[in-house]
C-alpha positions, 0 to 999 in steps of 0.5 A: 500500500503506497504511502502518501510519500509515494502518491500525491494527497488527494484533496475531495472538496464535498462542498456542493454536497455535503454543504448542502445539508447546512441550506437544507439542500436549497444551492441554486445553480448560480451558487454551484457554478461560482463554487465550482470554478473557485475549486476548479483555480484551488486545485482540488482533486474532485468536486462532489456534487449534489443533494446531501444525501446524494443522488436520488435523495431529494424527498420530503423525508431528507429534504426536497433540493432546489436542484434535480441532480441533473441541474446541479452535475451540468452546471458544475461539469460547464466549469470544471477541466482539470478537476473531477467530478464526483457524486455519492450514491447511498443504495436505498436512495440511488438506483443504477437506472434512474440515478447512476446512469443519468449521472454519468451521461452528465460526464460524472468521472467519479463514483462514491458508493456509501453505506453504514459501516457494518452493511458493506454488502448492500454496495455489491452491485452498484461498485460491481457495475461501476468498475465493470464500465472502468469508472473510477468508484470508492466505497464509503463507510458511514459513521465508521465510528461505530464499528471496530477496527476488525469490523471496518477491515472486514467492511472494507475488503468486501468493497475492495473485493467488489471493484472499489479503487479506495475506501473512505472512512466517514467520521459522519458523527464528528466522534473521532479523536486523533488516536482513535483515526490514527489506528483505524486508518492505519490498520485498513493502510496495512490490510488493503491493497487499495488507497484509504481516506478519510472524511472529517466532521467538527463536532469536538472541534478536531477534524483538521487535526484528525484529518492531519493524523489520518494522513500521517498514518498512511490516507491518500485522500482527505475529504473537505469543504469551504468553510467546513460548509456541511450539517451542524459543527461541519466538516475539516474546512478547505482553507485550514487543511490547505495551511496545515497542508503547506506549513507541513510541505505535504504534496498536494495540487491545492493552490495555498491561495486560490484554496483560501479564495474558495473560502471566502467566495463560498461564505461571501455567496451562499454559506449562511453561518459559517459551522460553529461549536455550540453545546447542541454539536458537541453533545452529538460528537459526544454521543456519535450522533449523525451530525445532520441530526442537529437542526431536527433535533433542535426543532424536537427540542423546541416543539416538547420543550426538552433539552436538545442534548437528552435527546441527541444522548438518547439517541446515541444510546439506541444507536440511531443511524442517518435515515433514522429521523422518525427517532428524533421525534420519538426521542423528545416525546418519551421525555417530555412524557418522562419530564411531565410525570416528574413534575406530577411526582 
């Protein structure tokens, strides 16, 4: 397995996708051509593009987008010649016929095939399809924190016996410390045979340092967004990764400038409020709650008037996973009911 002093870094701006999720997927089309030329002069390797959750998710249950994916890939592709474009596909919302293959009409050079950590199996047949055509497709691993390593060693070689070029581990939650990446990355770099990444969240305020420790201990590519632009505390944001990058003298084909650039264009034209750390993302850090579980759990919180925290602790105590919204709501209710007998008592 290469190290990356053997293989340039590859840098994946999820901007115009996982961003998504912090404008409830409402990125309008000038929005994802002003974005895509600034990572098209920042050197980003691949531009993901689309709904949060990927092709074919925009619904009532995850969020309509303003775009179709087709809109959102034709106007990223117009601007895009040196970096790649990139789409997630999560088996459940994207199919091979109604999403994959239009996509790749819209000239998608990259695939990231994802699923929950422990269910690798459900990704067979679109990575299988995939490398059988010669696209490039990794397979993604979400909220990775909640499988051992064994288990995402396991995972991961059924994606790589599958066809996947690379594995990325999605820390989805923001649950990762710098020890915790640094083991489960290296272990998957000495097991494979295929390069590793990682993609960070902020919960605990650590994704550029978990991003750092995951390249040190042997990923080749490092997921980011302008601004940290993604749900709750966001993502490993482009312009401090891009520093931390230079001041170590880590190859990459990043533009130390034209990355920073990207950063301002991104929270000058549709980020909203730039990704903080406040007491409702750090508790879902802590819990290894989905990140994206935030604004709806807030909303619970104040619909039954209960501590958004109980909930997002409960949450992490049953285990609940993204596509598992109904629980939120079933959550808040059981405390409220909780709350109303003590007061009673």
């Amino acid at each position: 397995m290469k190290t990356t002093n053997e293989r340039r870094l590859e840098i994946c701006d999820t901007t115009l996708r996982d961003g998504n999720h912090a404008v409830a997927h409402q990125l309008g089309h000038s929005d994802i051509v002003a974005y895509a030329k600034a990572a098209e002069l920042a050197g980003a390797d691949l531009l993901e593009v689309g709904h949060g959750n990927g092709l074919g998710a925009s619904s009532i249950q995850v969020g309509r987008a303003a775009l179709s994916d087709i809109e959102m890939l034709t106007a990223a592709r117009a601007q895009l010649k040196n970096t790649r474009l990139g789409v997630l596909s999560i088996p459940g919302f994207a199919t091979v016929e109604r999403d994959l293959k239009p996509a790749l009409d819209c000239g998608v050079d990259e695939v990231r095939v994802g699923a929950h950590c422990s269910e690798a199996d459900v990704t067979r047949q679109q990575i299988t399809m995939l490398s059988s055509m010669g696209v490039t497709v990794k397979g993604l691993l979400l909220m990775s924190h909640m499988a051992s390593t064994k288990t995402l060693i396991e995972q991961a070689r059924l994606m790589q016996g599958y066809g996947a070029n690379a594995v990325v581990l999605m820390d989805s939650a923001g649950a990762y410390t710098p020890a915790t990446v640094a083991e489960k990355v290296g272990a998957l770099v000495e097991a494979l045979d295929i390069e590793i990444g990682f993609h960070g969240h902020n919960n605990l305020g650590l994704s550029v340092t978990n991003s750092m420790a995951a390249i040190k201990a042997g990923a080749t590519i490092v997921d980011v967004t302008a601004r940290g632009f993604g749900a709750g505390a966001g993502n490993a944001p482009l312009e401090l990764v891009a520093a931390n990058l230079h001041l170590e003298q880590i190859d990459t084909k990043l533009q130390l400038f034209a990355a920073l650039d990207a950063g301002d264009l991104a929270e000058s034209t549709f980020v909203k409020r730039v990704p903080t750390n406040d007491s409702v993302t750090i508790t879902s850090g802590i819990a290894g709650v989905f990140s994206g579980f935030a604004g709806p759990t807030r909303r619970a919180a104040e619909q039954f008037q209960v501590d958004p925290r109980e909930i997002l602790m409960e949450l992490g105590r049953r285990g609940v996973v993204a596509g598992q919204e109904d629980s939120i709501i079933e959550v808040a209710m059981d405390l409220a009911e909780k709350n109303s007998l003590y007061a009673v008592m």
